[in-house]
C-alpha atoms as one frame of an Amber mdcrd trajectory, in Angstrom:
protein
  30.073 186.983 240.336  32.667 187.583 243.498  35.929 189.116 242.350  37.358
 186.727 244.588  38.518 183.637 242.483  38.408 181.627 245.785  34.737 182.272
 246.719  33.148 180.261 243.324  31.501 177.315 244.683  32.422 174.917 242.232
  29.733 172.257 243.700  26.866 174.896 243.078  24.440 173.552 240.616  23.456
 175.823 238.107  20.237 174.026 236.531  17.239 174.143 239.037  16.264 170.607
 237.854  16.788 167.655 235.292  21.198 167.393 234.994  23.808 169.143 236.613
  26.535 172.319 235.345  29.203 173.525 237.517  31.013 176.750 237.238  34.578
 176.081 238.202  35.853 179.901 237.032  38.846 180.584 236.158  41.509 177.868
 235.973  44.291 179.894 234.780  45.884 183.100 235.970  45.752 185.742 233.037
  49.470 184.899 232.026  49.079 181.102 231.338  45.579 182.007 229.872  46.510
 184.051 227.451  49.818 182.017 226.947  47.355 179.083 225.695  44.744 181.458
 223.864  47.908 182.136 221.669  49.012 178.632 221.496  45.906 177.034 220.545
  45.220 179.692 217.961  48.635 178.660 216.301  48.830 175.199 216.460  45.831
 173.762 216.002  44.960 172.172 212.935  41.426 174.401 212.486  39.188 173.968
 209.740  35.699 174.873 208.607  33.059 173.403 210.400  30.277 171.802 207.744
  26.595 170.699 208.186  24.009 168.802 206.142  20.532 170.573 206.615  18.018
 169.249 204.396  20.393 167.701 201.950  21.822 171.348 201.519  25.674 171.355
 202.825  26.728 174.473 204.862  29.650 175.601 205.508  30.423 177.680 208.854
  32.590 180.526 209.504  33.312 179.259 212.821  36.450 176.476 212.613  36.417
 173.697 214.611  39.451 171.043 215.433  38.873 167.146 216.676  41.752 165.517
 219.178  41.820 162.327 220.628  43.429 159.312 222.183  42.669 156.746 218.720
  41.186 158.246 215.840  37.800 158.436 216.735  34.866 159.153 214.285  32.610
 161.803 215.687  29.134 162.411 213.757  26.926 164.999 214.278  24.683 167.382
 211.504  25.763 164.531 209.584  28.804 164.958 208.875  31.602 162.614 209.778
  35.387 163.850 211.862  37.938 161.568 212.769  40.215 162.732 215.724  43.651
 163.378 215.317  46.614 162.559 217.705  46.912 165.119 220.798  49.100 167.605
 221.152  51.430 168.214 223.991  49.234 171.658 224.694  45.560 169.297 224.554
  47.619 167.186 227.089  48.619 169.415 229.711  45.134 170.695 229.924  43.490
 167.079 229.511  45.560 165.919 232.592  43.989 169.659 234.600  40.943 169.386
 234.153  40.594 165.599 234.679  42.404 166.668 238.300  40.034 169.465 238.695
  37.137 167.466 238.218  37.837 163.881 238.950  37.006 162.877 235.510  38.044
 161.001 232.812  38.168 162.255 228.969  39.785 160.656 225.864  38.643 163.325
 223.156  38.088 166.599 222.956  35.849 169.268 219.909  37.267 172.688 219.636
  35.531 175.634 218.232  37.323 178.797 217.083  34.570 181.682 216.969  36.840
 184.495 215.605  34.114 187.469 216.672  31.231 187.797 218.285  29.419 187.889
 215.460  30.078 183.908 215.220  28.132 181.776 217.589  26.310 178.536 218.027
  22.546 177.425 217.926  20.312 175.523 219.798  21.536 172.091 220.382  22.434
 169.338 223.083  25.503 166.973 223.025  23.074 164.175 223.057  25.330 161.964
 219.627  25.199 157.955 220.702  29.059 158.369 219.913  29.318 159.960 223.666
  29.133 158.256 226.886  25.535 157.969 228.002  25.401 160.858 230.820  29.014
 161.489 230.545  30.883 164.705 231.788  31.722 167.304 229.037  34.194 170.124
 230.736  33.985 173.137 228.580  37.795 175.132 228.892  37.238 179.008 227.977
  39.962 180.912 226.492  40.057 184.657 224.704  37.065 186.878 224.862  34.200
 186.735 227.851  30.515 185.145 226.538  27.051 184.705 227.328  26.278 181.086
 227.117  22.799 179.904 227.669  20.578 176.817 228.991  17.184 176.359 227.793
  14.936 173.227 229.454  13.559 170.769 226.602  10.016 170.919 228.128   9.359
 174.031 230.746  11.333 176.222 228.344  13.195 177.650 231.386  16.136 179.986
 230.571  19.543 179.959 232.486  22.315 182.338 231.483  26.095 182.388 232.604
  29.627 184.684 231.332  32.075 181.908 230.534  35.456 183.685 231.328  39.110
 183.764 229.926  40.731 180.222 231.241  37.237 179.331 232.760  35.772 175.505
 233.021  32.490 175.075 233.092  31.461 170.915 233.486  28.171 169.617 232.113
  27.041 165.918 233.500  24.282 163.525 234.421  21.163 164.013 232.326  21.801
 167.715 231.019  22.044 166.437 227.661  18.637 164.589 228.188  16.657 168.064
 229.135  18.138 170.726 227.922  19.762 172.995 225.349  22.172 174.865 225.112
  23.568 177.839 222.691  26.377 180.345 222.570  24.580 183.378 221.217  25.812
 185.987 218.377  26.363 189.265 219.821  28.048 192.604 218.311  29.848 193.585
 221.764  32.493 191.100 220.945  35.267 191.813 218.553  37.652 189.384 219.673
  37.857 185.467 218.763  37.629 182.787 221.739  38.438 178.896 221.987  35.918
 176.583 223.258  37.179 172.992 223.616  35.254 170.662 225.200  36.427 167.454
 226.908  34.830 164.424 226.377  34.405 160.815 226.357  33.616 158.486 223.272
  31.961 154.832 223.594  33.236 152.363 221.239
């Protein structure tokens, strides 16, 4: 990637077929970055993700936090979350990224992965909860990752570095073909935020 900030083309699709991802890079300058990294870590009201896999309940390292505009339920791994109110912080960068993008979102998952050690499997955002084809902007803050696409059919691989106050937007029919996963790695010590904009149906 260019070290010049300027030079991402934020319109450049990064899936050669079946939905769309766009790389915005970095939102933030370091200071306001790492000014939010801190925030979020504080004041968000984190707690253990949990999963039902065949009947067995599991309980992740990895914390996770549920915001929106009502108190939407969320399922997925069958488990249920209802979203609590926003906070000013959730706000501010609601109201960017909606500019930056030209979308609209009324809720928004957060993940806390505390090392690198913590990641995420194989999945797609594909609950009937979300808006059919709907944008999901992905905000990036603490340590660098790999994060990975993987096509439903063709098995096709595509691998980015998600960066400190980065957005990356998934839309169209991603969800519909493909996969994606935040893999474990031991080069990471440090924890990163993941939230992830989106938009609920009622």
């Amino acid at each position: 990637m260019d070290l010049f900030e300027n030079s991402i083309d934020k319109t450049k699709n990064w899936l050669p077929k079946d939905g769309m991802v766009n790389y915005h890079g970095k939102l933030f300058e370091r200071q306001r970055a790492d000014h939010y990294f801190e925030c979020l870590l504080n004041t968000i009201e984190w707690r253990n993700d949990e999963a039902v896999i065949f009947g067995k309940k599991i309980i992740t390292k990895r914390k996770v936090a549920w915001y929106g505009d009502k108190p939407f339920e969320y399922t997925y791994s069958n488990t249920s979350k209802y979203a609590l109110p926003w906070t000013e912080e959730l706000l501010t960068l609601k109201t960017a990224i909606e500019k930056e993008t030209d979308e609209t979102f009324n809720s928004c998952l957060l993940n806390l992965y505390h090392s690198g050690s913590e990641g995420m499997a194989w999945h797609s955002d594909g609950e009937t909860d979300l808006k059919k084809n709907g944008a999901i902007g992905s905000l990036t803050f603490g340590s660098e990752r790999k994060f990975v696409f993987k096509h439903k059919q063709t098995k096709e691989k595509v691998e980015m570095i998600l960066e400190h106050g980065s957005l990356l937007v998934m839309k169209d029919t991603t969800q519909t073909h493909w996969l994606h996963r935040l893999p474990p790695t031991k080069k990471v010590a440090k924890p990163r935020v993941n939230l992830t904009f989106r938009t609920i149906v009622e």
